[in-house]
C-alpha positions in Angstrom: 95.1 85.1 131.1 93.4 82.2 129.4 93.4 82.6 125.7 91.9 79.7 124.7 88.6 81.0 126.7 88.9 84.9 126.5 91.1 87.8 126.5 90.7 89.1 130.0 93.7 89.5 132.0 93.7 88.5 135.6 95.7 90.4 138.0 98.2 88.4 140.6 100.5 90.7 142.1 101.6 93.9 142.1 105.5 94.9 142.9 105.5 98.2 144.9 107.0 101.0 142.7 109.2 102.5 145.0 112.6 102.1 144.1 114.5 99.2 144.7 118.0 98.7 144.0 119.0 95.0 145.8 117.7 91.9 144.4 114.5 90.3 146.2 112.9 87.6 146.0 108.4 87.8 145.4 107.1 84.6 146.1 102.9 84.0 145.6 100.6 81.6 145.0 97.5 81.2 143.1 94.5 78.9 141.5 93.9 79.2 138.3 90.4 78.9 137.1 91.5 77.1 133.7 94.3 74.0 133.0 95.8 76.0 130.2 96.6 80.0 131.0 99.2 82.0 130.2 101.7 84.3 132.8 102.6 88.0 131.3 104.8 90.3 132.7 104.0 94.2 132.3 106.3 97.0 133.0 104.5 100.4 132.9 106.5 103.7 133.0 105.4 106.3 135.7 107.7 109.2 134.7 109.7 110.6 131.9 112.7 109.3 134.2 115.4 106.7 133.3 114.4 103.4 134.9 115.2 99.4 134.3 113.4 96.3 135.6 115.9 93.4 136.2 114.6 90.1 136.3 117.0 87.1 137.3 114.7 84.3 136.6 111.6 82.9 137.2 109.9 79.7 138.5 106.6 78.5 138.2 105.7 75.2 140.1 102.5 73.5 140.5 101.3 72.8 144.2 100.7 68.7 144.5 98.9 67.3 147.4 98.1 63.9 146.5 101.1 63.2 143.6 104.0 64.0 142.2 105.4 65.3 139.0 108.6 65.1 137.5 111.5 64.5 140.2 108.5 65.7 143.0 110.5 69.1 144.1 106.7 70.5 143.8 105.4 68.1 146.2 102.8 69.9 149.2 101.6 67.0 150.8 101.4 65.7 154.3 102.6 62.1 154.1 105.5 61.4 156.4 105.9 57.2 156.2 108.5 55.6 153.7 107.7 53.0 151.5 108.7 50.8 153.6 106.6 52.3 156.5 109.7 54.1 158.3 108.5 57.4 160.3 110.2 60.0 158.7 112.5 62.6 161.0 111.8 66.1 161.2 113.3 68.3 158.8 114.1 70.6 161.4 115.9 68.3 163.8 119.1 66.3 163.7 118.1 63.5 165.8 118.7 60.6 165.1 120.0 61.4 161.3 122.2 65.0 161.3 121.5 66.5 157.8 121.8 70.4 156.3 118.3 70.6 154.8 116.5 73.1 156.5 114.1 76.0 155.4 117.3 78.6 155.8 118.8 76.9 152.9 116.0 75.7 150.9 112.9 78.1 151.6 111.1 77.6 148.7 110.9 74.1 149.3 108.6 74.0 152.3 110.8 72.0 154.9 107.7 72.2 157.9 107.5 69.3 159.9 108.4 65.9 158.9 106.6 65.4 155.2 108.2 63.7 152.3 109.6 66.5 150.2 112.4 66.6 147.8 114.5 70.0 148.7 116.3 70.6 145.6 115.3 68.7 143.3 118.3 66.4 144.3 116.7 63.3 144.2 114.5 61.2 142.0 111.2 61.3 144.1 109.7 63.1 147.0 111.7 61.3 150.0 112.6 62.2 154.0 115.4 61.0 157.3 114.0 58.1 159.0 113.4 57.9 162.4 115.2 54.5 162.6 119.0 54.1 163.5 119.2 51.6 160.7 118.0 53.7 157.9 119.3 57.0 157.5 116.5 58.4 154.4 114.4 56.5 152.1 111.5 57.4 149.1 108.0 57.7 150.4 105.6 56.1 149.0 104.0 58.7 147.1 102.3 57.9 143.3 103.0 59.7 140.3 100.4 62.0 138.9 98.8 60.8 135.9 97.7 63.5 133.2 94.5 64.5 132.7 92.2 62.1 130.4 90.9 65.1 128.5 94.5 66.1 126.4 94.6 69.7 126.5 96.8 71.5 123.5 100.0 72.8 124.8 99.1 76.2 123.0 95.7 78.1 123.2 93.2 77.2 120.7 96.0 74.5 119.7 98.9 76.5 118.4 100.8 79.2 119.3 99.7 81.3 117.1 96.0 80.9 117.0 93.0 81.7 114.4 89.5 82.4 115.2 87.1 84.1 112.2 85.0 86.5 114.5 82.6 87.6 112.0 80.7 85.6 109.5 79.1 85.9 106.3 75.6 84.8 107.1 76.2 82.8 109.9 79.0 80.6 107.6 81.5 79.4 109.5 84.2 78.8 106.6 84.0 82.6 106.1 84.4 85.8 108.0 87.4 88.5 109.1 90.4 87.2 110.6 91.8 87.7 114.1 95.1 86.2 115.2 97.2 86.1 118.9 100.4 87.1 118.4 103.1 88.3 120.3 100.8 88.1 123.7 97.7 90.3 122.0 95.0 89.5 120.0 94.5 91.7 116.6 94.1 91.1 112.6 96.5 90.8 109.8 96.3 93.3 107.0 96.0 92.5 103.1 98.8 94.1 101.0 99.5 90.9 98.9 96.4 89.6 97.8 98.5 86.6 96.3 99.5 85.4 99.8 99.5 81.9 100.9 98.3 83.0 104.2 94.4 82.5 103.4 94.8 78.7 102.8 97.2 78.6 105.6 94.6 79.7 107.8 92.0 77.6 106.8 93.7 74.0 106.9 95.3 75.4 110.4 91.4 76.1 111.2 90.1 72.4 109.5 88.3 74.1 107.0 89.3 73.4 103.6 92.8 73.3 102.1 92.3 76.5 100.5 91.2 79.8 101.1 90.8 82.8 99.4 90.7 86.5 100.1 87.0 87.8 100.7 85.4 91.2 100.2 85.1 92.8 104.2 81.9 93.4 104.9 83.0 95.4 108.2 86.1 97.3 109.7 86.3 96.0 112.9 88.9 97.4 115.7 92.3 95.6 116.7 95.7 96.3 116.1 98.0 95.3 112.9 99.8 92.3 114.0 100.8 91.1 110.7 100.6 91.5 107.1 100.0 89.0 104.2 103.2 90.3 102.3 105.4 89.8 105.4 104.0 86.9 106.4 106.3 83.7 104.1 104.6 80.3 104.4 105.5 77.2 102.9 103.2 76.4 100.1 102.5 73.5 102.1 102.1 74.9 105.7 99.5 73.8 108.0 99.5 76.3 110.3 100.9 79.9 111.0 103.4 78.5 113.5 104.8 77.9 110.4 105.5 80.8 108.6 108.2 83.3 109.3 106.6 86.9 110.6 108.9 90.1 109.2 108.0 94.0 109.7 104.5 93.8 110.7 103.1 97.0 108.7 105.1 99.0 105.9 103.2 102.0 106.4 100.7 100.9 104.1 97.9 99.3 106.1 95.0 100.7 107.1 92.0 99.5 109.3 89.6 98.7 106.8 92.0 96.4 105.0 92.3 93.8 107.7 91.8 90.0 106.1 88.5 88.1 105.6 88.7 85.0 103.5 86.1 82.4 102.5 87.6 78.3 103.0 87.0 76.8 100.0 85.5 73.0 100.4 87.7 70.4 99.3 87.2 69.4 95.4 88.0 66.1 94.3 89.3 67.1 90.8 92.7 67.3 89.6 94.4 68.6 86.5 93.8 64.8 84.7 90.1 64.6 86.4 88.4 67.4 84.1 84.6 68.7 83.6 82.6 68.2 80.4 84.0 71.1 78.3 80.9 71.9 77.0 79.0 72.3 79.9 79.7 76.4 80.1 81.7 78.4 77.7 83.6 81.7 78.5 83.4 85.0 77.0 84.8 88.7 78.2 82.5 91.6 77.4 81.6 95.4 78.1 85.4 96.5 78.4 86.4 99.0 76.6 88.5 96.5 74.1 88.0 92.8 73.6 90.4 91.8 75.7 88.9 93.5 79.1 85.8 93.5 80.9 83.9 91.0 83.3 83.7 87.4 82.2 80.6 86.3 80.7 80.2 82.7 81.3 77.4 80.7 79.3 75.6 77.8 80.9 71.9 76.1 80.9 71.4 78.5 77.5 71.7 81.5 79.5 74.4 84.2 80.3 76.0 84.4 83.9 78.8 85.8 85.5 81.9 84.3 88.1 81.2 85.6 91.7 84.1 86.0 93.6 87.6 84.5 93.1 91.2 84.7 93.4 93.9 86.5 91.5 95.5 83.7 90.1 92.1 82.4 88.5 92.7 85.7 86.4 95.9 84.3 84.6 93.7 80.7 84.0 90.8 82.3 82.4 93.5 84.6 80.1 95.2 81.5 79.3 91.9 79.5 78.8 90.5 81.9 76.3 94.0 81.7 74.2 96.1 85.3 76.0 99.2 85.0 77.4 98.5 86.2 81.0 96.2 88.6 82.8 97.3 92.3 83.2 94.8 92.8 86.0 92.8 90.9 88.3 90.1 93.5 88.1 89.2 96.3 86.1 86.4 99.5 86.2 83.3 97.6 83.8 80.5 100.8 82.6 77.8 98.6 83.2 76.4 94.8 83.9 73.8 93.3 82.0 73.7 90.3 83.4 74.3 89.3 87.3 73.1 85.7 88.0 75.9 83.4 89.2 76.7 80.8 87.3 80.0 80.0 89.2 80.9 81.2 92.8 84.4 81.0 95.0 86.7 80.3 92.0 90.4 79.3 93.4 93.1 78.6 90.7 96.3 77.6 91.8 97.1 79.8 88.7 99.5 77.2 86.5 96.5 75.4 85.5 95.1 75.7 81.7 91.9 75.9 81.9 89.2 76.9 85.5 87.9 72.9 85.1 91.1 72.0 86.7 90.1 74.6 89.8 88.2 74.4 92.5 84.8 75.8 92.2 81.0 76.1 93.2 78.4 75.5 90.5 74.7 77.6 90.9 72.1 76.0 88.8 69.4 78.9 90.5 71.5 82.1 88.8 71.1 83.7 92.1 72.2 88.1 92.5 75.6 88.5 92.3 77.2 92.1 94.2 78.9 94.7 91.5 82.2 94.0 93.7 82.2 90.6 93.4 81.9 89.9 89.5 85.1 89.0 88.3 86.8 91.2 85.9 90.1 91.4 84.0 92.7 92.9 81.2 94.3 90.4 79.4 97.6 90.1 77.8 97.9 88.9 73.8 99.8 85.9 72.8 102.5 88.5 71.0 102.7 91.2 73.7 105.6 93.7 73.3 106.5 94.6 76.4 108.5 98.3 76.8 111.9 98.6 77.1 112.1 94.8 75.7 114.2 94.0 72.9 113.7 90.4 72.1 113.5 88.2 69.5 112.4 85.1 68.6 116.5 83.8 68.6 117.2 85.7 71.6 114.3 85.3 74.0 114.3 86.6 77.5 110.1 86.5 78.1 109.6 89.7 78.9 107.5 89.7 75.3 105.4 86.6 76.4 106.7 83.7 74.7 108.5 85.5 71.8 106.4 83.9 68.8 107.4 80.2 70.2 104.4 78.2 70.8 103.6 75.8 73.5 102.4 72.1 72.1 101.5 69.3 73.6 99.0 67.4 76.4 100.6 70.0 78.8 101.1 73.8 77.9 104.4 76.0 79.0 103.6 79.1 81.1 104.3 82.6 80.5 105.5 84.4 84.0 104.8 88.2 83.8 106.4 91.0 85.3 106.1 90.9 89.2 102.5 90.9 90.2 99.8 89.2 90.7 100.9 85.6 89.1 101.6 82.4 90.4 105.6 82.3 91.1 107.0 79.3 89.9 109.4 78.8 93.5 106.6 79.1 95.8 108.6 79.5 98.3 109.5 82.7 99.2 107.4 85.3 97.8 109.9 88.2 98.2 112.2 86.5 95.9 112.3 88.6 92.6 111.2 86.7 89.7 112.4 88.0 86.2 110.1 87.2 83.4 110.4 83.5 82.1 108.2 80.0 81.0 107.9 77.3 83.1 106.8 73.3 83.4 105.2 72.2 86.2 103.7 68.8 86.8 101.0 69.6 90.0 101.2 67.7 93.4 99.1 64.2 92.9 99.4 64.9 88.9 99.4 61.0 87.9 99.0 61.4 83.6 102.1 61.3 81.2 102.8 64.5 80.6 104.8 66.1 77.8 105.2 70.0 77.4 107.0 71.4 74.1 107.7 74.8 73.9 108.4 75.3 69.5 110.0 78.2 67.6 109.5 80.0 64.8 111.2 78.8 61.0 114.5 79.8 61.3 117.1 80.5 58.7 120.9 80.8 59.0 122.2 84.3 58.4 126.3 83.2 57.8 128.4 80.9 57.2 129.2 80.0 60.4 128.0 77.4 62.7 124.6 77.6 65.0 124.4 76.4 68.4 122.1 76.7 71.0 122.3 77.9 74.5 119.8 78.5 77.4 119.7 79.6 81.5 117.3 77.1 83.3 116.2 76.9 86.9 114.6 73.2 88.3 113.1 72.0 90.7 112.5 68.1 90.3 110.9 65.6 91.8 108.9 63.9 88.8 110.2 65.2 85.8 111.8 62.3 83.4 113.7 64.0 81.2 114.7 67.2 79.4 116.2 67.9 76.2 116.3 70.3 73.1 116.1 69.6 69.5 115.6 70.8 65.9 114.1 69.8 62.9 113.9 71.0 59.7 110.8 72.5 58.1 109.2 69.9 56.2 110.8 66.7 57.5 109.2 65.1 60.9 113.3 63.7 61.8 114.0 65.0 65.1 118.2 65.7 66.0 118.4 65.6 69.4 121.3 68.8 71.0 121.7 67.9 74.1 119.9 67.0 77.6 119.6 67.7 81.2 120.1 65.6 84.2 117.4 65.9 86.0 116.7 62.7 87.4 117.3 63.1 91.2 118.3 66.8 90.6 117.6 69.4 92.8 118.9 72.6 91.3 118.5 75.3 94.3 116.0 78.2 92.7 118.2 80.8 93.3 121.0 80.3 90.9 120.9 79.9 87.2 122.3 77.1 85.4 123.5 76.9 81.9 123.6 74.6 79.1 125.3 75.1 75.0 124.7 72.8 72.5 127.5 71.8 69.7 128.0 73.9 67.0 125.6 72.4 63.8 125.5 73.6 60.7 121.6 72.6 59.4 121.0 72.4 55.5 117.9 74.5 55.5 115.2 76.2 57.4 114.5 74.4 60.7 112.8 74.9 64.0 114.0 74.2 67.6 112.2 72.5 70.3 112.4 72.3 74.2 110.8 69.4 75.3 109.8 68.3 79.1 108.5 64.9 79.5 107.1 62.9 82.9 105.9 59.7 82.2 105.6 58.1 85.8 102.1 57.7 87.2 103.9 58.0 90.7 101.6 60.6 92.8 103.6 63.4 94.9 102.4 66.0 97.0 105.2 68.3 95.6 105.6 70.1 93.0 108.0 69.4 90.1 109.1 72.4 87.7 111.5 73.2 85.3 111.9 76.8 84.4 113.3 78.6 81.3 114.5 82.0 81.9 116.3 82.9 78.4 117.6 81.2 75.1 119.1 82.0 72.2 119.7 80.8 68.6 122.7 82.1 67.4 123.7 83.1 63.6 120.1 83.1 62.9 117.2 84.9 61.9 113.2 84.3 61.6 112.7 82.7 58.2 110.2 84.7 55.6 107.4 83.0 55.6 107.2 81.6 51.7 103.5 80.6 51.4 102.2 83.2 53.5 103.6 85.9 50.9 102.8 84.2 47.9 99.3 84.0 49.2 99.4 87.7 50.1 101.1 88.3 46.0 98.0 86.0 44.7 95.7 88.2 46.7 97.0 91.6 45.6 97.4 90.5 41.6 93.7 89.1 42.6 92.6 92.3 44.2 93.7 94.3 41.3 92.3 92.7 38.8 88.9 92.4 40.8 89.6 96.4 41.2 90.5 97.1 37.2 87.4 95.0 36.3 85.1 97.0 38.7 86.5 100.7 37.4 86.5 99.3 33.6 82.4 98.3 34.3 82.0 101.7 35.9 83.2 103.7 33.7 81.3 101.2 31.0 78.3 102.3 32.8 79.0 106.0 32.6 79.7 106.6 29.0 76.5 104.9 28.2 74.6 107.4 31.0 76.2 110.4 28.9 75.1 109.3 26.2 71.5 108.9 26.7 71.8 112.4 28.6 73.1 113.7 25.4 70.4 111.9 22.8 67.7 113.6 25.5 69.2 116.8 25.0 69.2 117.3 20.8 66.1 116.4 21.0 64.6 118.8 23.6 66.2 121.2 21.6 65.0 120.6 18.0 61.7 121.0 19.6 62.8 124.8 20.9 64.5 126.1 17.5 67.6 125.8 15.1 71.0 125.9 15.6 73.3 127.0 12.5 77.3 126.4 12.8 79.3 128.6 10.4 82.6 127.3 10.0 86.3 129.0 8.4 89.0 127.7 7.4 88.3 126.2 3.9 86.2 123.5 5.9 83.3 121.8 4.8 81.5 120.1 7.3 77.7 119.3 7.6 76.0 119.6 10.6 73.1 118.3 11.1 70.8 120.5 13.6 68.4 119.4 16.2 65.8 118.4 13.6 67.6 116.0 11.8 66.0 116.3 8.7 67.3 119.9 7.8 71.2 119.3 7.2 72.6 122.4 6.4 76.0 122.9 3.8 78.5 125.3 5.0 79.8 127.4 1.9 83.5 127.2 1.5 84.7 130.7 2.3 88.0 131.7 3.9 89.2 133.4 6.7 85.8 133.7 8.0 84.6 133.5 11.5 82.2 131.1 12.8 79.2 132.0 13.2 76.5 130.7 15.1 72.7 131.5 15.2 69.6 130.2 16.9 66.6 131.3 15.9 62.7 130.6 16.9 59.8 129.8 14.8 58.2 133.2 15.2 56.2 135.8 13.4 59.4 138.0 13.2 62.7 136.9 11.6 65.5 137.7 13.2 68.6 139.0 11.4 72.0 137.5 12.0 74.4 140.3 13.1 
């Protein structure tokens, strides 16, 4: 077959099926059509029975005519004159020269007649007996084939495992679904990692772009599973799939429809210290159902937009753009889209960065239609996430709460690394390495500005007595880092007292283990803070990264200091709440008393209009009462033991007794 051209397979020969059980030797010959082709070897089962196919080994020689290759054993030719223009003797006769060559002995080597030939291999060229008494054999004079001028690639479509994108979005060759050859077929790989490196793998093995990204399918398409994007471990800076190492090709999970397409993103020029205007767009998340979901609203040319397609790990920027710790999801169900021009298209974070102007991106002035299934959405995470089944603190951090209330400061921010998902991993080089939760430094290949990350704690306040020291696990991986170190300082003072340091010049701390580091024991004479600090100051460009990851410390014989102003502001606001309160209920109830009595000034006197009212009162009282018509007061006699008595009357024609 020639896979470089098509996938037909030619047929050569056939080895009758009836059973054989000596060893025999099939010897053919053939032309093939194309320089670079490929032999397979196909067993098929008949029957149900036990059978075996031995081979012993196999030789495939070119047919030369007019050169020679290599030592010449492959040699066809009919010249039969030394160099030195000697007739050369029959390889069939011993006359003059006796000699054991002969076809019996060597019959794939074509002894016929008297032509140079090199039976054997045993000699350095294509030689023969001379007819001369003198000269018993001698090389012919035979040139060496020269190779082709046209250099073909040793493997079809120039690697052994190669690429081709079949289908095409609109006739776009940097995007399309993905078939590979592998293992002597051709067929697709399926997606059940969408955070592979196999996308941008593909694409600088193709000469597309250094990136790639994972692509909505627009199709099925037929073809077998040959790999999968989870099995598949490349080097974060592989070139081609030859590259990678291939494991169990499907888990169970794959299906058909979820073979790869990818888009090749086109090469950008920026880098994290080469930045876009910041105020050119602004970001926003909207329509989830809280603030910190939904699709990403994103504001430019004084009109709303939205991101149209992207990767993962450009979740985890925007989160970390918009002041979260991380994304929870790379997508998420959004009731309904009010806008769907695109502002930004192909989005590809690396998913350290800070902010998507260090990414690689596509800018649409026109707002043109973006699909439902390609707006990017997300769920971010908070700055203070509590994470379950987590029980740290700010003095005993392990990151699985974010960043455990320490803040990152600095020209260059400390990362938070989630639970295992969809996050950039920190190693990068082997994605089935487990990860626990932890913050990281990395300076990015061809990263050229100072760079200085510090990652700050809470107050903190000593508990005992006794001493406090510090301690932490760290991983590294260095190539640029300057220095390391941790520190404290107390509250209101800006003098630093440096702990202790790590070597890391020229370290190279293998990602898999763990080191440790303990400060001395201090004894500080207030509330202080601790610092880690990672600083690069070389403008040396690498195309590796450098990182140094933190996965736990802890303060010890310490706990959070109460923040002082922040309750004395919240004591001024209650004493100022109350007496806004008391001052409020004092006018209201002001406010009131004056309503009832108004009420009750409108009421004697819609009754003096209506009659009298005459109070009779016991109990050697004497009271006056005035009665609705103020001017008849009226004198209660002073009489005892007498009930009251009271009597309204009307001015009528008839008086009305009092009983």
């Amino acid at each position: 077959m020639y896979p470089l051209y098509n996938t037909t397979i030619y047929l050569l020969q056939t080895i009758p099926s009836s059973s054989i059980k000596t060893w025999h030797r099939l010897t053919f010959q053939f032309s093939p059509k194309y320089a670079d082709y490929r032999i397979l070897l196909r067993g098929i089962a008949l029957n149900d029975n036990w059978d075996n196919i031995c081979i012993d080994d196999i030789s495939i020689q070119p047919i030369e005519m007019d050169c020679y290759t290599d030592r010449g054993q492959s040699y066809r030719g009919t010249i039969s004159r030394t160099k030195d223009g000697y007739t050369c003797q029959s390889w069939d006769s011993k006359i003059p020269h006796d000699h054991d060559y002969n076809s019996t002995a060597y019959p794939e080597d074509d002894l016929s007649s008297n032509y140079c030939r090199n039976p054997g291999g045993l000699r350095s060229t294509p030689w023969c007996y001379t007819s001369s008494l003198a000269v018993k054999w001698q090389a012919c004079n035979i040139i060496i084939c020269q190779p082709p001028a046209n250099y073909t690639p040793t493997y079809p479509l120039g690697s052994d495992i190669p690429v081709v994108i079949v289908r095409k979005y609109n006739s776009v060759s940097e995007s399309g679904r993905v078939v590979i050859y592998y293992q002597n077929q051709w067929g697709k790989i399926c997606v059940n990692n969408r955070t592979s490196l196999v996308p941008s793998v593909i694409c600088r093995q193709l000469g597309k772009s250094y990136y790639g990204t994972i692509a909505p399918a627009t199709s099925v398409g037929n073809g077998l599973i040959l790999a999968t994007t989870a099995s598949t471990v490349c080097n974060e800076n592989a070139t081609s799939l030859s590259q990678c190492a291939f494991h169990d090709s499907n888990d169970g999970t794959c299906r058909r429809e979820l073979g790869l397409w990818l888009n090749c993103l086109q090469p950008t020029d920026r880098s994290p210290d080469v930045q876009l205007p910041k105020d050119r767009f602004t970001l926003s998340i909207r329509n989830g159902d809280n603030a910190d979901e939904g699709y990403v609203n994103v504001y430019m040319n004084n009109s709303d937009g939205v991101i149209c397609g992207w990767n993962d790990f450009s979740a985890d920027v925007v989160c970390r753009q918009l002041g979260y710790s991380a994304s929870r999801y790379a997508s998420v169900i959004v009731k309904n889209y009010p806008v769907r021009a695109t502002w930004i298209s192909h989005l590809h974070c690396r998913g350290y960065e800070t902010s998507i102007y260090q990414c690689s991106m596509n800018f649409s002035n026109a707002g043109s239609y973006c699909p439902e299934k390609k707006i990017a959405t997300l769920k971010c995470l908070p700055l203070d996430y509590i994470a379950k089944d987590c029980y740290d603190d700010p003095y005993s951090c392990t990151f699985c709460d974010a960043l455990c209330q320490w803040r990152s400061v600095g020209n260059w921010s400390w990362i938070w690394l989630p639970e295992p998902g969809r996050h950039f991993k920190p190693s990068a080089v082997n994605p089935y390495e487990k990860l626990d939760e932890l913050a990281y430094v990395i300076r990015p290949p061809y990263y050229t500005a100072p760079l200085q990350a510090i990652l700050r704690s809470p107050v903190f306040a000593k508990t005992n007595k006794k001493p406090t020291y510090v301690y932490m696990y760290y991983k590294i991986r260095n190539v640029l880092i300057d220095r390391v170190f941790v520190r404290y300082r107390y509250k209101y003072s800006s003098e630093y007292h440096v702990l202790f340091e790590i070597p890391v010049l020229s370290m190279e701390v293998g990602l898999g283990h763990r080191n440790y580091r303990r400060s001395s024991n201090f004894v500080p004479a207030g509330n202080f803070l601790v610092e880690v600090v990672c600083m690069s100051t070389t403008s040396f460009r690498s195309a590796n990264y450098s990182m140094f990851m933190l996965t736990s410390i802890r303060v010890v014989n310490v706990e959070v200091a109460p923040d002082t102003a922040r309750i004395a502001g919240i004591i001024v606001g209650c004493l100022c709440g109350f007496v806004f309160i008391t001052v409020i209920c004092y006018l209201i109830t002001r406010k009131k008393k004056a309503r009832i009595q108004v009420s009750n000034e409108n009421s004697y006197q819609h009754q003096g209009s209506q009659g009298h009212k005459i109070s009779i009162t016991s109990a050697n009282q004497e009271s006056v009462r005035k009665s609705d018509n103020e001017d008849s007061p009226i004198h209660e006699d002073d009489t005892t033991n007498k009930p009251s008595v009271i009597v309204n009357h009307k001015e009528s024609s008839q008086a009305t007794e009092p009983s």
